[in-house]
C-alpha positions in Angstrom: 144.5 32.9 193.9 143.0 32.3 197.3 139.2 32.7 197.3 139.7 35.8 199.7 142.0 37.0 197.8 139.5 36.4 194.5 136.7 38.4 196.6 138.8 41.5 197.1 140.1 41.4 193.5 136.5 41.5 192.3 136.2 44.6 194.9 139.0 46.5 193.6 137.8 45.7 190.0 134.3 46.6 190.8 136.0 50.0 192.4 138.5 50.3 188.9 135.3 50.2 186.9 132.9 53.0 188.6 135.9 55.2 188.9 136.2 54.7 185.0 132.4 55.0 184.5 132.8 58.2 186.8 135.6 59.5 185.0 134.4 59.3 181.4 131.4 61.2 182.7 132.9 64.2 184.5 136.1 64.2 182.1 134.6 65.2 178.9 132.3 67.9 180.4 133.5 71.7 179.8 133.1 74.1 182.8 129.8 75.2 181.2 128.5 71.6 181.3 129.6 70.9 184.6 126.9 73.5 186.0 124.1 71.8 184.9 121.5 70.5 187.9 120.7 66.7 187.6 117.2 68.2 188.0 115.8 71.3 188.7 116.9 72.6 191.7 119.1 69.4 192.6 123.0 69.3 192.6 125.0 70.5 189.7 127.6 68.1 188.1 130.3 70.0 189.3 129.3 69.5 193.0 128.8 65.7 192.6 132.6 65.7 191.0 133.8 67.5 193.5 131.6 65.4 196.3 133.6 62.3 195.3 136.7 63.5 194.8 136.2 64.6 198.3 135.1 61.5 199.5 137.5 59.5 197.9 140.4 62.1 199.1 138.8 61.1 203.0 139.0 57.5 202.1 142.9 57.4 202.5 143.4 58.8 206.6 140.4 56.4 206.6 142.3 53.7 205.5 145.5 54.1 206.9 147.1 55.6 204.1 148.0 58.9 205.0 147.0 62.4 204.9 144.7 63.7 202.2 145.7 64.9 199.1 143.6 67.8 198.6 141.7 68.6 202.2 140.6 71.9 200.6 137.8 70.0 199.1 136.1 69.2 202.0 134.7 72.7 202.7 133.4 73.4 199.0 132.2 69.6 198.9 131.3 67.8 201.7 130.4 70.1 204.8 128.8 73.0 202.5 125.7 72.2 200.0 126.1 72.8 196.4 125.4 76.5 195.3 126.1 77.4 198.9 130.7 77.6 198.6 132.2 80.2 196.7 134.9 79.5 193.9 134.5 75.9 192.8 137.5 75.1 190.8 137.5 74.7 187.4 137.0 71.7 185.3 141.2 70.9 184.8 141.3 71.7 188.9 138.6 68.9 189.5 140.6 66.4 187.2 144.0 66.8 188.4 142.5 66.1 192.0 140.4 63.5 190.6 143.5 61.6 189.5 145.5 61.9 192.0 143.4 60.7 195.0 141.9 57.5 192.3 145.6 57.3 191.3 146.5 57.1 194.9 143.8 54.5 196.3 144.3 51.8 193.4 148.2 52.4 193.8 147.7 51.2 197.4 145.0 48.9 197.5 147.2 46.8 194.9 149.5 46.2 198.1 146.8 45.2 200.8 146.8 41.8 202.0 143.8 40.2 203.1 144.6 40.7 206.4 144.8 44.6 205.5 141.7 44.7 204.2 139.7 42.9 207.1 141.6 45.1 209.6 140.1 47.5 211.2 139.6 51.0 209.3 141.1 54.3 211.6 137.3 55.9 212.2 136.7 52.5 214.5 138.0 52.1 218.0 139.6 48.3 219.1 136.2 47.7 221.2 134.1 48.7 218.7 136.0 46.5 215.7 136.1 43.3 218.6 132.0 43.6 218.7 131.9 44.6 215.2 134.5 43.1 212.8 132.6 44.6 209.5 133.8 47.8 210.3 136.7 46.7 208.4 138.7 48.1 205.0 137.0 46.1 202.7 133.3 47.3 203.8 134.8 50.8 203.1 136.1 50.0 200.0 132.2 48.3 199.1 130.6 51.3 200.5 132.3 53.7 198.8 131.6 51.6 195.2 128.2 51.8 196.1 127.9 55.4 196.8 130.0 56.6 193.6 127.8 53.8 191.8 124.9 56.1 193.3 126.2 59.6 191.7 126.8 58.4 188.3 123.4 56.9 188.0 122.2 60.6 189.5 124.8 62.4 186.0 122.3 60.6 183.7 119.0 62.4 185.2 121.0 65.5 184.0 119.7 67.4 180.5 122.0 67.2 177.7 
């Protein structure tokens, strides 16, 4: 292995494991559980499920992979506050579209090359990725880590 190609792996394996961490968290909640705030008057489990699975559903017209899976998501999850959409779907809903959007991304970042992944992502133009090369695939990919990384920490604030 190449040391780019080490430094993605690590990436992807940093990805594989909060996507794990995530999913042991959400999975074994019942619908009940998944209402609970992560503090009074914060966002419910549920929401920060459905946030990511949204997220991570964006991530592949973001990097060049194709439509999303599930675009319904993006109205309950990302352009309307928690409490605020009607008719969040259940529990099984959340993990079917959970596992197919992680199922997805992993499925294709196993056949980036290192040229892939410091190519530009589609949200960039050519002039902006010229004068700013870190708007690649790979910072997505980092980002992303970071900010499911974020909500997990948030599911342990929540009351058991």
């Amino acid at each position: 292995m190449t040391p780019e190609q080490t430094i993605i792996a690590s990436a992807i394996h940093s990805w594989k494991q909060q996507v794990e961490r995530a999913d042991k968290v959400f999975s074994g909640l019942t619908d009940h559980q998944l209402q609970t705030e992560v503090a009074p008057g914060r966002n419910r489990l549920v929401y920060l499920w459905g946030h990511l699975s949204a997220v991570h559903d964006a991530m592949l017209p973001l990097l060049g992979l194709g439509d999303r899976l599930h675009p319904e998501l993006a109205a309950a999850f990302l352009t309307t506050p928690d409490k605020a959409a009607d008719g969040l779907p259940p529990a099984a809903e959340l993990q079917r579209h959970w596992g197919d959007v992680n199922g997805r991304l992993l499925a294709a970042f196993g056949n980036f090359t290192v040229s892939d992944w410091v190519g530009k992502h589609t949200a960039v133009s050519d002039e902006d990725f010229a004068a700013n090369p870190l708007r690649n695939r790979l910072s997505v990919l980092l980002s992303r880590t970071s900010h499911l990384s974020y909500h997990i920490g948030q599911t342990a604030l929540a009351p058991k």
